[in-house]
Structure formats: C-alpha cells, structure tokens
NUPA-505695 format. One record per residue (C-alpha): residue in one letter; residue number from 1; x, y, z. Coordinates in Angstrom, 3 decimals. Layout:
PT;A;NUM;X;Y;Z
...
END
This chain:
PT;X;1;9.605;15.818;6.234
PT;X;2;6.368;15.114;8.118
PT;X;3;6.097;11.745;7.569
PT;X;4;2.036;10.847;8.662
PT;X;5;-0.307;12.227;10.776
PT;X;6;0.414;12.651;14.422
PT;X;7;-1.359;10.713;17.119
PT;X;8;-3.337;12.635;20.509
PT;X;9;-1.007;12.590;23.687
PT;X;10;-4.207;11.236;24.963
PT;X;11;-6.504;9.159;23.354
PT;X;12;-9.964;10.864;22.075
PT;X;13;-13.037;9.115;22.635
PT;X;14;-13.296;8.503;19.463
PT;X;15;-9.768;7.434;16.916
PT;X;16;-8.047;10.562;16.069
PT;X;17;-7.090;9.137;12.109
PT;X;18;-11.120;9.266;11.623
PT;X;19;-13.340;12.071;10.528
PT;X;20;-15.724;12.908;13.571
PT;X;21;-18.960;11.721;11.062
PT;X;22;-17.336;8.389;10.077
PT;X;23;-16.317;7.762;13.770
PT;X;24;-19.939;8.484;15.007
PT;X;25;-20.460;5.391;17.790
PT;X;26;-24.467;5.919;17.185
PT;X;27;-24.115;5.309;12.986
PT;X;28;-25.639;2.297;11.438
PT;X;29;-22.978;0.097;10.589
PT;X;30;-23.957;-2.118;7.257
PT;X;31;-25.908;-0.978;4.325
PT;X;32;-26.813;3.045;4.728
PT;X;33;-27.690;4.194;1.320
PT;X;34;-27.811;2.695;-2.295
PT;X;35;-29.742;5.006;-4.812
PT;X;36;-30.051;4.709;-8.900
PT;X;37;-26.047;5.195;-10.326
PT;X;38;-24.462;2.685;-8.290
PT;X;39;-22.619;0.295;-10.275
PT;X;40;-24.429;-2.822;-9.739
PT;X;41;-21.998;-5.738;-8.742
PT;X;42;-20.449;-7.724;-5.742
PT;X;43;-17.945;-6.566;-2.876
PT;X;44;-14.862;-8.553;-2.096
PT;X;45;-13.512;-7.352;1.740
PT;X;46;-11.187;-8.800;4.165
PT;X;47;-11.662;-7.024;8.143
PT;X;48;-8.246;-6.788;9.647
PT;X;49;-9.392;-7.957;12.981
PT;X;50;-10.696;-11.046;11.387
PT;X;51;-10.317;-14.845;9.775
PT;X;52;-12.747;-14.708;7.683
PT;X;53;-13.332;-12.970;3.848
PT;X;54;-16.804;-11.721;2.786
PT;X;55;-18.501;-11.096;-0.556
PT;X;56;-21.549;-8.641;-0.317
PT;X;57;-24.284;-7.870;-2.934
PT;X;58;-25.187;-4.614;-3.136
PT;X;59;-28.012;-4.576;-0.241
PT;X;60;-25.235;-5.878;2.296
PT;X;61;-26.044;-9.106;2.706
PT;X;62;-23.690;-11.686;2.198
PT;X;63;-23.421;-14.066;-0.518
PT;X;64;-20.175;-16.243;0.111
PT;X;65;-17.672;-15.875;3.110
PT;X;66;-14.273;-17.996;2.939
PT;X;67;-13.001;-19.014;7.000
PT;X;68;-9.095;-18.894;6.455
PT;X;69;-5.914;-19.844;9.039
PT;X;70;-5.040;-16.410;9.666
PT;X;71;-5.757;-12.566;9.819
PT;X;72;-5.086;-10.473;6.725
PT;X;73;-1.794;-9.848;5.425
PT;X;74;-2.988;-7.922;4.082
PT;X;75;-5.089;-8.037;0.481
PT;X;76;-7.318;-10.615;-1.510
PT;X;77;-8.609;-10.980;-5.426
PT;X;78;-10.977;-13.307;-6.473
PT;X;79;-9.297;-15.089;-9.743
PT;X;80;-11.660;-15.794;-12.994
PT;X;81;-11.467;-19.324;-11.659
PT;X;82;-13.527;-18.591;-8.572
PT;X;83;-10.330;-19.194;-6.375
PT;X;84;-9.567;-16.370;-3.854
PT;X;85;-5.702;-15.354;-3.679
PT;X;86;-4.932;-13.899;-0.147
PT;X;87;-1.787;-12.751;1.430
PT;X;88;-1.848;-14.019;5.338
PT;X;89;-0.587;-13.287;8.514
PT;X;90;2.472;-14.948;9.674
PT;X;91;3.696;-12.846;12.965
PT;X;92;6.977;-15.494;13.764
PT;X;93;9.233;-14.566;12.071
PT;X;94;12.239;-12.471;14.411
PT;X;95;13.393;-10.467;12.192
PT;X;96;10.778;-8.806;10.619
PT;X;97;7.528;-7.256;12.539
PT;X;98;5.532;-4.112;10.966
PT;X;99;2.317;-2.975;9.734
PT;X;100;0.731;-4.454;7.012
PT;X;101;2.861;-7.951;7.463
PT;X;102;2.292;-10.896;5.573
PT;X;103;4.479;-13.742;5.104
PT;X;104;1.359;-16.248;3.364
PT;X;105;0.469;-16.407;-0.135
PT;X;106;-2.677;-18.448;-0.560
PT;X;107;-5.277;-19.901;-2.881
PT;X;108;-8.055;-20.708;-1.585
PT;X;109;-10.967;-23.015;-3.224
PT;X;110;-14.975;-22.247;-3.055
PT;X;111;-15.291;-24.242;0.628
PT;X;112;-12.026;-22.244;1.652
PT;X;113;-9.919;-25.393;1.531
PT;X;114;-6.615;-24.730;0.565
PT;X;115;-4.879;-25.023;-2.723
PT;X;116;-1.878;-23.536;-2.681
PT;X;117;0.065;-22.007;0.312
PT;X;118;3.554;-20.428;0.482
PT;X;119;5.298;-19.444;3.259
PT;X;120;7.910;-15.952;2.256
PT;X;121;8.935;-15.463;5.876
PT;X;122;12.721;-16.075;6.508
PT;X;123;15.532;-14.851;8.104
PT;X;124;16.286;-12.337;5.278
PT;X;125;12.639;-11.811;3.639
PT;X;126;9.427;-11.638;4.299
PT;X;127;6.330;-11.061;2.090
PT;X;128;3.874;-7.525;3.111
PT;X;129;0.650;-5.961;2.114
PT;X;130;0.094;-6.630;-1.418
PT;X;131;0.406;-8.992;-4.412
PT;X;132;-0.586;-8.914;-7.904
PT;X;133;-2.071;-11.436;-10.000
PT;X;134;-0.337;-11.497;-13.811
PT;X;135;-2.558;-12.372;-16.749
PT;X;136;0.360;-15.325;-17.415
PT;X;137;-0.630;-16.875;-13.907
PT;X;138;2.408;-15.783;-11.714
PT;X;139;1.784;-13.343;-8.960
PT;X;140;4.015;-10.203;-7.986
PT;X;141;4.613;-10.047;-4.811
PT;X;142;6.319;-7.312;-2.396
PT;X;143;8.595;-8.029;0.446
PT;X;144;10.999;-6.838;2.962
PT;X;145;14.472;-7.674;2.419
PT;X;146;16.821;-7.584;5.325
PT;X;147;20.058;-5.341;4.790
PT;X;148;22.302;-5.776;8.391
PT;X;149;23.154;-2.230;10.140
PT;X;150;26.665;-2.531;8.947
PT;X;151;25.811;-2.829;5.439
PT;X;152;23.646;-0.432;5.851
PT;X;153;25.908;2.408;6.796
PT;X;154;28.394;1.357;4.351
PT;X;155;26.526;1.854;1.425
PT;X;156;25.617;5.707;3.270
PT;X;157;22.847;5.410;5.168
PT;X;158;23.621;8.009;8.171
PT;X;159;24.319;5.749;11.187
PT;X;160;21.669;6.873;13.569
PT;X;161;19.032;6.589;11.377
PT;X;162;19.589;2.706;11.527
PT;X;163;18.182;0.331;14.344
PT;X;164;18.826;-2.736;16.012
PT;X;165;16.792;-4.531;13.229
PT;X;166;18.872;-3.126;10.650
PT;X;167;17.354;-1.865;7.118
PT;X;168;14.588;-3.307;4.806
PT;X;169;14.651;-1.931;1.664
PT;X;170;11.576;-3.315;-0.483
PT;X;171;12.167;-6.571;-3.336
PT;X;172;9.523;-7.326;-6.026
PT;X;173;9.467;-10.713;-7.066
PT;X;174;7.447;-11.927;-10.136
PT;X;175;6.425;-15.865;-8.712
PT;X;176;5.297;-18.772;-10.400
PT;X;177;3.441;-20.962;-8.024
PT;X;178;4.308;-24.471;-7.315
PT;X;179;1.441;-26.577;-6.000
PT;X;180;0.809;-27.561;-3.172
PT;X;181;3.144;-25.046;-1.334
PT;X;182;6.269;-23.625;-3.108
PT;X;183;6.805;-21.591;-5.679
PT;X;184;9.766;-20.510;-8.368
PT;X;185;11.065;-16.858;-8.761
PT;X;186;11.603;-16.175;-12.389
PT;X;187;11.998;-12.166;-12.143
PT;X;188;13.071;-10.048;-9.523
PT;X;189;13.944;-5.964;-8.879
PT;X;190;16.126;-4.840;-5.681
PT;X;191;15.489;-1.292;-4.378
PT;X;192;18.815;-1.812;-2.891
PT;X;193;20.201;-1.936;-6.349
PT;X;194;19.010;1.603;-6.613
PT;X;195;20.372;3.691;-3.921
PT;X;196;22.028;6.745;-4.493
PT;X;197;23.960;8.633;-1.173
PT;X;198;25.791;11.972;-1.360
PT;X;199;27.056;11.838;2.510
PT;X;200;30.100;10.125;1.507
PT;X;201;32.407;10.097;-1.657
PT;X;202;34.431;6.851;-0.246
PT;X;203;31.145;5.061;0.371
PT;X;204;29.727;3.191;-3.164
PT;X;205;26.297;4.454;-4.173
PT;X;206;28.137;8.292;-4.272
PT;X;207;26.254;10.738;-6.617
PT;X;208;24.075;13.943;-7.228
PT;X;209;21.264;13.079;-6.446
PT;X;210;19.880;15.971;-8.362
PT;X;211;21.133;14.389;-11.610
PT;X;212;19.807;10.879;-10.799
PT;X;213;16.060;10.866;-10.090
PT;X;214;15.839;7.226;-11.131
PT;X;215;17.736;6.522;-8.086
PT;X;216;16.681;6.790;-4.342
PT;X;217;18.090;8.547;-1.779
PT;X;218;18.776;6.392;0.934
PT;X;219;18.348;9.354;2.901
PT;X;220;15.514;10.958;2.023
PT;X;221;13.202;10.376;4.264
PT;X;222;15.460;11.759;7.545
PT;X;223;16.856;14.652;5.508
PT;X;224;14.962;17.557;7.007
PT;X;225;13.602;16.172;9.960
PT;X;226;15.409;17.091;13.323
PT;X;227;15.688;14.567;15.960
PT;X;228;11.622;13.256;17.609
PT;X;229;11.261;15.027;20.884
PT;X;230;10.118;13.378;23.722
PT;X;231;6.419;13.904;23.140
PT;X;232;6.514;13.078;19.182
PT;X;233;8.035;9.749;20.378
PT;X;234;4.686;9.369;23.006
PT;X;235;2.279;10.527;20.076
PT;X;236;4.169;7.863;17.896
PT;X;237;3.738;5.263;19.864
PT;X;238;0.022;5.817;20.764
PT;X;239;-0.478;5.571;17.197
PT;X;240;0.739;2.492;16.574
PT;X;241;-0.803;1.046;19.723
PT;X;242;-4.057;2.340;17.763
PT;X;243;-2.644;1.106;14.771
PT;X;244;-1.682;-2.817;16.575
PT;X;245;-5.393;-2.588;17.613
PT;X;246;-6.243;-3.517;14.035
PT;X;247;-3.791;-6.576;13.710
PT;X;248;-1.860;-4.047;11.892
PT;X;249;1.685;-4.133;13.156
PT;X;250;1.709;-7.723;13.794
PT;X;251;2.016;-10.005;16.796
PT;X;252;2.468;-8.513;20.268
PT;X;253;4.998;-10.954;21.927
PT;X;254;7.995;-9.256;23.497
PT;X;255;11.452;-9.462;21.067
PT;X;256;14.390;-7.667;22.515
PT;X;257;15.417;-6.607;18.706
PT;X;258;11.736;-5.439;18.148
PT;X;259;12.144;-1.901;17.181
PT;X;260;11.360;0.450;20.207
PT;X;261;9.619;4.021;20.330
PT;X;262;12.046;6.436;19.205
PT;X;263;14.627;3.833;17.479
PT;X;264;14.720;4.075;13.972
PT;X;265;12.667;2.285;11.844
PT;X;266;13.661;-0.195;9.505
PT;X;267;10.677;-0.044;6.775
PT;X;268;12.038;2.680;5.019
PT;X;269;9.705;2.777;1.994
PT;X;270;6.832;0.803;3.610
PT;X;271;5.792;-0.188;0.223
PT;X;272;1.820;-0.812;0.535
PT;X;273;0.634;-1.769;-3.205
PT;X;274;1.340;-2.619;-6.036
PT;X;275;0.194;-3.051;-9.398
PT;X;276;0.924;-4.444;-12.990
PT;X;277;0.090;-2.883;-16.704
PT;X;278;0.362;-5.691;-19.006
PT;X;279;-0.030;-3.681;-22.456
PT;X;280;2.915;-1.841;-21.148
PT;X;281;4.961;-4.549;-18.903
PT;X;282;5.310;-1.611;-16.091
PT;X;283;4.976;-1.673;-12.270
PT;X;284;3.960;1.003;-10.079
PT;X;285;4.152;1.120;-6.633
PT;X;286;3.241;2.964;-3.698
PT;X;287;6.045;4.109;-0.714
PT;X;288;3.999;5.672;2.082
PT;X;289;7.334;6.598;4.112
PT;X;290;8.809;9.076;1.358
PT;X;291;5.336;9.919;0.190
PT;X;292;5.825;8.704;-3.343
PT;X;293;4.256;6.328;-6.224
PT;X;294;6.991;5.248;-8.407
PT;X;295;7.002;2.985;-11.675
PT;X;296;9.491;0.312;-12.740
PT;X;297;9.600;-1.693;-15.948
PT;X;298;8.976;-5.123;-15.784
PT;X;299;10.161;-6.124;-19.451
PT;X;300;14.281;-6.464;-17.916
PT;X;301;15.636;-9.441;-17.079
PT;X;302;16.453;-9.671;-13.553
PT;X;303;19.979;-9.107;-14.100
PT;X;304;19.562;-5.928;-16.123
PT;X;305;16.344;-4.850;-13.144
PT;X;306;19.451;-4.621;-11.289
PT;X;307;21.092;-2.364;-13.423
PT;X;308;21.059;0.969;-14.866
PT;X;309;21.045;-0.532;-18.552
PT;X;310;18.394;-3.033;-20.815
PT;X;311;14.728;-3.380;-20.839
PT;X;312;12.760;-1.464;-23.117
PT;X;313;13.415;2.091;-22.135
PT;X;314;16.803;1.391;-21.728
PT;X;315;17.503;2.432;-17.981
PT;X;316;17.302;-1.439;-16.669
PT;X;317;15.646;-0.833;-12.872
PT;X;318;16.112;2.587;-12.393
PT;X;319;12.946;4.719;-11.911
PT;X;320;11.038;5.921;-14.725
PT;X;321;8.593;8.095;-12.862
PT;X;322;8.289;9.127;-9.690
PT;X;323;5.243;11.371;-7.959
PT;X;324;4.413;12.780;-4.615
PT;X;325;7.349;14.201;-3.027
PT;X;326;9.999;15.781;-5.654
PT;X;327;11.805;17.028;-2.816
PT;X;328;13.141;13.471;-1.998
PT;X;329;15.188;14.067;-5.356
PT;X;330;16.001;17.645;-5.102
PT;X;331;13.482;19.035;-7.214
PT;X;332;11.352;20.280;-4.121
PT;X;333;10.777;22.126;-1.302
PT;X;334;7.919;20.594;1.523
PT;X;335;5.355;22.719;0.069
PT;X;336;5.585;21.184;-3.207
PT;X;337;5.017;17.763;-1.619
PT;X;338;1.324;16.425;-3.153
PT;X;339;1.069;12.626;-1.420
PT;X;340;0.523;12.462;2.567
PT;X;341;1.215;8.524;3.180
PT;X;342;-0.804;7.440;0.372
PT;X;343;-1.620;3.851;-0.425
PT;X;344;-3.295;1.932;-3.210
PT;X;345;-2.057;3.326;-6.226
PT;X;346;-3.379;1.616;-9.692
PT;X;347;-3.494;2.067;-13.097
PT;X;348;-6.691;2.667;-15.435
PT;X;349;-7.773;1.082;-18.208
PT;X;350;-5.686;2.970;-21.739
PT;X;351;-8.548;5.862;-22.341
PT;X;352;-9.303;6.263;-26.413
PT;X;353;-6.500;9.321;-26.534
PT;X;354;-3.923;6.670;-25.244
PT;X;355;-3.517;8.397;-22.026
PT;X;356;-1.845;7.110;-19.316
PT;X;357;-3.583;6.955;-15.803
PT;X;358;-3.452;6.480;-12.040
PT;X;359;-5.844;6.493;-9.219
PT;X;360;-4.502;6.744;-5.873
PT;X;361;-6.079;6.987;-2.017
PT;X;362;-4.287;9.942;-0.789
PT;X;363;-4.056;9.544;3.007
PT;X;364;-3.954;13.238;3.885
PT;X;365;-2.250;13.210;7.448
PT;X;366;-0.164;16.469;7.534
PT;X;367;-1.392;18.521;4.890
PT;X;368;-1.033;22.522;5.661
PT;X;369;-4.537;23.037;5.118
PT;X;370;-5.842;19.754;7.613
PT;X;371;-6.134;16.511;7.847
PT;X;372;-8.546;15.186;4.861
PT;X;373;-8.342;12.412;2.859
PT;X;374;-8.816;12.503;-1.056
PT;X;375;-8.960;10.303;-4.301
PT;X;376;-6.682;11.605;-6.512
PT;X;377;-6.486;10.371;-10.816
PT;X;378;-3.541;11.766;-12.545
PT;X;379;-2.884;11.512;-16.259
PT;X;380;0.458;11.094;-16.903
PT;X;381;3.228;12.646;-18.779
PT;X;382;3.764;9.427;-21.080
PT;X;383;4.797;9.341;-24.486
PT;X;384;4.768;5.880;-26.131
PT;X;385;7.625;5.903;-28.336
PT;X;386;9.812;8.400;-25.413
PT;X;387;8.497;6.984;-22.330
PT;X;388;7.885;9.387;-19.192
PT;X;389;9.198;12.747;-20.423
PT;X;390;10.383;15.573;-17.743
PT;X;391;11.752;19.201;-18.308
PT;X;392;14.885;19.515;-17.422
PT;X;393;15.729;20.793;-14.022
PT;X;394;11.922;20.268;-13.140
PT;X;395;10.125;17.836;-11.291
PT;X;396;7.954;15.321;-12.435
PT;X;397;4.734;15.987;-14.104
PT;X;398;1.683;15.999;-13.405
PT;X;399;1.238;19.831;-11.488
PT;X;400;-1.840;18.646;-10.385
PT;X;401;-4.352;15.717;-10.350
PT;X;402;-7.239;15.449;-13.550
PT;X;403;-9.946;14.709;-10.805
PT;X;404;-10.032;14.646;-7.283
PT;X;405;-12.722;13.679;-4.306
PT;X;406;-12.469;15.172;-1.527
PT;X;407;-15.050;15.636;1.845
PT;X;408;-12.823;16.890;4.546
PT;X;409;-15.716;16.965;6.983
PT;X;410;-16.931;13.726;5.706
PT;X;411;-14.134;10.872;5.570
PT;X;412;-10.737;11.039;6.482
PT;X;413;-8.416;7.740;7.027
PT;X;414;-4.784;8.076;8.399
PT;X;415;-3.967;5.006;7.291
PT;X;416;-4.732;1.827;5.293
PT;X;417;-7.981;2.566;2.439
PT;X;418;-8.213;2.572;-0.770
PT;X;419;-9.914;3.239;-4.015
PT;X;420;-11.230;1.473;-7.139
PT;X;421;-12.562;2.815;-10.631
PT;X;422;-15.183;1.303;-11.590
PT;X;423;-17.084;0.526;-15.184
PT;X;424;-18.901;3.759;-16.071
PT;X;425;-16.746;5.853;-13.900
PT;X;426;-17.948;6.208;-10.852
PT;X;427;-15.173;5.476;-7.753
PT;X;428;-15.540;3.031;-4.923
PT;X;429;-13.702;4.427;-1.892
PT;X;430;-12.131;2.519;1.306
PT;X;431;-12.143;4.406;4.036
PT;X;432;-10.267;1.951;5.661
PT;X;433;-9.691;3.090;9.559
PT;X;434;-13.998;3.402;9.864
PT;X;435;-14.292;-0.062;7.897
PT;X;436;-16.062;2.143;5.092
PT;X;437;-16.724;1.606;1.692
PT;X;438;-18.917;3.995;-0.171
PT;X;439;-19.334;4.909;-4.131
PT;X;440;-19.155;8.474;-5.734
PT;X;441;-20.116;9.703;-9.520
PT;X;442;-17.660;11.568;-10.835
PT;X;443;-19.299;14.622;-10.085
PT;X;444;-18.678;13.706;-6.027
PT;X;445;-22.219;12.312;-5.473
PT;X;446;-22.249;9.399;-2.873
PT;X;447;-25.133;6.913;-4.477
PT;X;448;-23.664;3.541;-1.727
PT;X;449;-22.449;4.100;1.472
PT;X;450;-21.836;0.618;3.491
PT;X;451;-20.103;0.315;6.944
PT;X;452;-18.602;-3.078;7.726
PT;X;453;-20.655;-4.865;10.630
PT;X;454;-17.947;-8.321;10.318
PT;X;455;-15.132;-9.136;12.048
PT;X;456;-13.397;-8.026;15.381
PT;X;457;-13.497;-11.671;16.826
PT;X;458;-9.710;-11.208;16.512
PT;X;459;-8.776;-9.736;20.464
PT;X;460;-6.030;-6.410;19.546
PT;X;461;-3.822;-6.554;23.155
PT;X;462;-5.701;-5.549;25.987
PT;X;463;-3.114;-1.852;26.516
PT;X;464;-3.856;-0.830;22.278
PT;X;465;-6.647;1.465;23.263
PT;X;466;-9.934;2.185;21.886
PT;X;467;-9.163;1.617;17.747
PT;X;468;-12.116;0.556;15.620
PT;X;469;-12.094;-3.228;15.233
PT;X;470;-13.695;-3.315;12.262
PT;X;471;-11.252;-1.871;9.823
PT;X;472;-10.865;-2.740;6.425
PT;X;473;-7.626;-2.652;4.319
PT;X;474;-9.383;-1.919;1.149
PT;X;475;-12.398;-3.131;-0.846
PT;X;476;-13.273;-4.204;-4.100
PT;X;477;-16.102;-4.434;-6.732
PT;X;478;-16.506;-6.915;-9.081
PT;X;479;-19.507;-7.069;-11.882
PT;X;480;-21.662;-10.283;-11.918
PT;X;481;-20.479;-10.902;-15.335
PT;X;482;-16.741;-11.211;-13.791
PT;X;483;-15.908;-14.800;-14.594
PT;X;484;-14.570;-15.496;-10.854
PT;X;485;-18.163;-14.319;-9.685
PT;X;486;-20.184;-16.958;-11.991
PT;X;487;-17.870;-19.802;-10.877
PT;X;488;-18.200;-18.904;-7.198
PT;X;489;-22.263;-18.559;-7.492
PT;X;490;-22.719;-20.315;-10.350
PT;X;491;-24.711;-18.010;-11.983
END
C-alpha cells in the first residue's frame, strides 16, 4: 500500500509536494485575484512557521492578528464569543514526537491574553492536529495514546512493524474545559478498543476481518507493502526533513527513542481532523496512514464507545462507515483505493432531500495517473431510520464523488491543506505546502487566489532543506455576520 507521495533523492530547486505554478519563486505572494462571485467575508489562518494568527479581509490586508506562546499545533476557530480556540505546540514531551503535534488547547481573548490553557502532553497521551468545538461548549479533541511494544504484539500487531516508541493508536475525547487551565473528560472512544487481527488465533482481537468492517485491522497498513529499500528509506527521510522545515514534525533535539529512518512508525492512523454533526451526534474522522475517513457515533456512553453494543445504531464504537481504501477491510484491491493521504474531512450542512455529505482535501500523492491534488464531496449512503447501508460482500458506497476540483497542473499539496464550503457554494481551498488559499464556483472557476506573505520568523533546523516557510495548515472563511467576527471588530 503506497502510503504518500515519495520524496526526490535529491532535493529540487523548488519542493517536490508542490505543483511547479504554485512553487513559482517569482509569484506574488498576498492578494492575486478577487473578481465578482467571491463570497465576501474574513479569513482565519495560522502559518506553521509562525507565533502569530491572522484574520484577512478579502483584499489581504489584515484586520486582527493574535501573538500566541507557541507555533501551531496545529488548527484554530474563532468562537461566536470573539475568543480564538487554538491547539499549540508543545515539542517536550519524550514519548511522543510527529507531524502535526500539539499538546496545548487554548482560548485566547481579543488582545491574545490567555483564558484558558491545557496542557494534554503526558507520558501516555498527547493531544495532535485538530479539535472541535461542540455547540454544548466542550471541545473534541484527538490524541495519541501510547500502547508499549509488548502490548502491542500481543494484541497481533506483527512484531517488526513496531518501534522503539511502541504504538499510538488514536483516542477522541469529548472535554469540558475547566478555567483557568484544566479540563474534565466526560466522553471518550479508544481505537484500541477496535482492533481486529487475523495473524494469530491465540492472540485476543482474532477475527475475519472480512466479516467485521467496523473493526480495524491492526495490520492494514503493512499488509502489502514489502520491506523499504535502502533508497525509499533516503527519499523518506528527505521528506520529512522537508516536512520538519515547516515545524511540522516537531522539535529537533536528539532522543535516543526518537523513531529513526527506516524504524517503524508509531502513528499508525495519523488521524489529522476531525469533525462533529450535532443533528446526528456522529464523528468523522480522517486517517491519512490507511487512506481512510471513517465515522463514529457520539450518542454512546463511553463505556458502550468501547464496545460493540449501545448507542443509537446499536454497534457501540465500532465503525459505521468507512471510505477511501476498502482494501484495508478486504473489500479491495489497490486500484480500488480513492483517498491518497487525505486530510480535512467535514460534513455539510443537511441539503433539502436530507442527504448526507462530506467534503474532503484529497492529497493525491501516489495516484496511478500523477500526483494532483483534488476536492472531493461525496453524498453518502445514509438512511435515517437504517443508518449507513452496504451490499453485502461490497464495499462501502459512494463509487464515486458528487463533485470534484481538480487542476493537476495548477495546485498540488502532498501534505497538510484543506477545504471549506462555503454559503452559496462556492469552495475555499488550502493548498497548504505553497501557503495558498484560493476560492472556486462550483463550476471550477477560481474568482480569489491569495498566497500567504506572514510568518517564517520561526528558524526550521539549519540541515531541513529548502521547504517553503510559509505553509499553512488550512484556512477558513467566516461571513461578517458570524457572531465571533462582530465581537472581535465590533461591527
């Protein structure tokens, strides 16, 4: 299973995970175009390289920026008070060290003062990439949670596929914050709790994993891979150096149990977002490393999310739906797989047919016909009184996305990005790797187009190469009516 795309044995001149037109050194960086469609509004962005969070108005030019204590770690939201929630850096912690590593959750007020700021970096945990606010005031958050090597291989997990730093399978917690700086856990799912291995009938966790696509194979993402060469190992690592350029795999200092090129890596789902559907208490997230959005109901109690049983569809924390990769579940071969180390995955607003829909920033590293990053929006195959319904013996639905963007000359992002859906449907698009944000109709027409001039006062190590310091993990638009908005500018 191809797992991303592959890094240069060399470095380019310009960053291999960019299209050649986004990585042009001679392009304007800020505003470039903004022509009649655009949704009219304010962007919220937080440079990786960087302390600081900006919000834009549509000519570029910046109408609040927040100084924080730390680089992103790695997404922010502006709440309807005017406070800004924002995950931060905290690169300490020795046993945890990866991209997109967080370990703050922070509110900030209107001078950037803090509020509210909790620490989820310990021994065993440690908070990464995303949170979502609730509409009740609690926050979902995502973090790794640290299984030891021996546990790990007794539950299945095939032995040398499992590094010095053992095996972090993801947690979601649903938090209720505590001012000034702690908080209260009042839900909680496991992935660990749903693991299924067919290695070993005297190991627990033994099954078909044909017959159980609400569980995950802990093996899945090794499965048909061979061994990395000697030269996949060298174009791994110059990724990442790229990739710790950005302040994107965390702090540099040595750590004899930091992973090393060619040991295995302990973020085995990597998940990168997350996001909440309150009409119908469900979760989806997004696992980059086994190429897959999945969705989880939030309506169990945290004792039956880590079961098989309860909640309102009846099958506790199990997967309802999964999408991307139905090989990982044995409903696939590699040419059937549709996500290429996707991130942001959200829902849309409940159309007027009661359709159910995604968006999701499909990376596109790997694909057999290039490298090209698309938006994809899939309806689907939800029935309100059934839940997600699947053919048996088939994989699950949708065959193919409702609408899609694609410019495969024109934008392509290995990693990070994003993409929002915005009132009257046009799309705003993160093209995270050349610090891009631009807007297209639904028809594909690009009416903004903005390059992000801030940040980079953050130094990446002096061996990570020539990647763009001015990436941006995503990017979001928010109308002037948006309650947060008023309160900030007091409009």
């Amino acid at each position: 299973m191809q797992k991303g795309p592959e890094a240069p044995e060399q470095a380019p001149e310009g960053p291999s995970f960019i299209s050649p037109k986004e990585g042009d050194p001679n392009g304007k960086r800020g505003l470039r175009l903004h022509e009649d469609g655009a949704f009219d509004g304010v962007t919220l962005f937080a440079p990786l390289n960087s302390q600081m969070v900006y919000l834009i108005d549509m000519q570029g030019e910046i109408l609040h920026r927040w100084a924080t204590d730390s680089a992103p770690g790695a997404w922010v939201y502006l709440l309807a008070n005017g406070e800004l929630l924002r995950c931060g850096r905290e690169d300490k912690n020795p046993s945890f060290n990866g991209g997109g590593i967080g370990g703050r959750i922070q509110k900030l007020a209107h001078d950037g003062s803090l509020i509210w700021n909790w620490n989820l970096a310990s021994e065993n945990n440690h908070q990464h990439h995303d949170v979502e606010p609730m509409p009740n005031g609690n926050i979902l958050v995502i973090s790794w949670e640290r299984i030891s090597k021996a546990d790990a291989i007794a539950r299945g997990r095939a032995p040398e596929h499992v590094g010095p730093k053992g095996f972090w399978p993801d947690t979601i917690m649903e938090i209720q914050p505590v001012l000034p700086d702690g908080a209260e856990v009042v839900w909680e799912w496991h992935a660990w709790d749903h693991i299924i291995q067919d290695t070993d009938a005297s190991l627990p966790g033994y099954g078909d994993v044909l017959q159980n696509p609400g569980l995950i194979d802990i093996n899945a993402d090794h499965r048909d891979k061979p061994p990395l060469s000697l030269k996949q190992i060298a174009e791994q690592e110059a990724l990442e150096e790229e990739m710790r350029a950005l302040g994107y795999l965390g702090d540099d200092d040595e750590d004899e149990q930091r992973p090393k090129p060619g040991d295995p890596k302990p973020d085995w789902l990597h998940t990168n977002s997350i996001s909440y559907h309150p009409t119908l208490d469900l979760i989806l997230l997004s696992s980059p490393e086994l190429n897959e959005i999945f969705v989880i109901d939030h309506s169990t109690t945290s004792r039956e999310a880590a079961s098989r049983d309860g909640g309102q569809f009846g099958r506790g924390g199990d997967l309802l739906w999964r999408w991307g990769n139905p090989g990982n579940y044995g409903l696939g071969a590699r040419s059937d797989r549709k996500l290429f180390y996707q991130h942001d995955a959200t829902w849309l607003s409940d159309s007027e047919s009661g359709e159910q829909r995604i968006l999701v920033y499909n990376n596109g590293g790997g694909r057999k016909d290039g490298d090209y990053s698309s938006v994809d929006e899939l309806v689907l195959p939800f029935d309100s009184k059934r839940g997600f319904t699947r053919e048996p013996g088939k994989a699950f639905g949708p065959e193919q996305p409702a609408w899609s963007y694609k410019d495969p000359e024109g934008f392509y992002s290995a990693f990070i990005s994003g993409a929002q859906r915005l009132p009257g449907g046009n799309t705003l698009i993160c093209s995270g790797a050349a610090g891009r944000l631009f807007e297209v109709t639904p028809e594909g027409k690009v009416v903004w187009d903005y390059y992000n001039p801030h940040g980079g006062e953050i130094d990446p190590p002096q061996h990570a190469g020539k990647a763009p310091p001015l990436a941006l993990f995503r990017g979001t638009r928010l109308a002037r009516e948006h309650p947060g908005v008023r309160a900030l500018l007091k409009e």
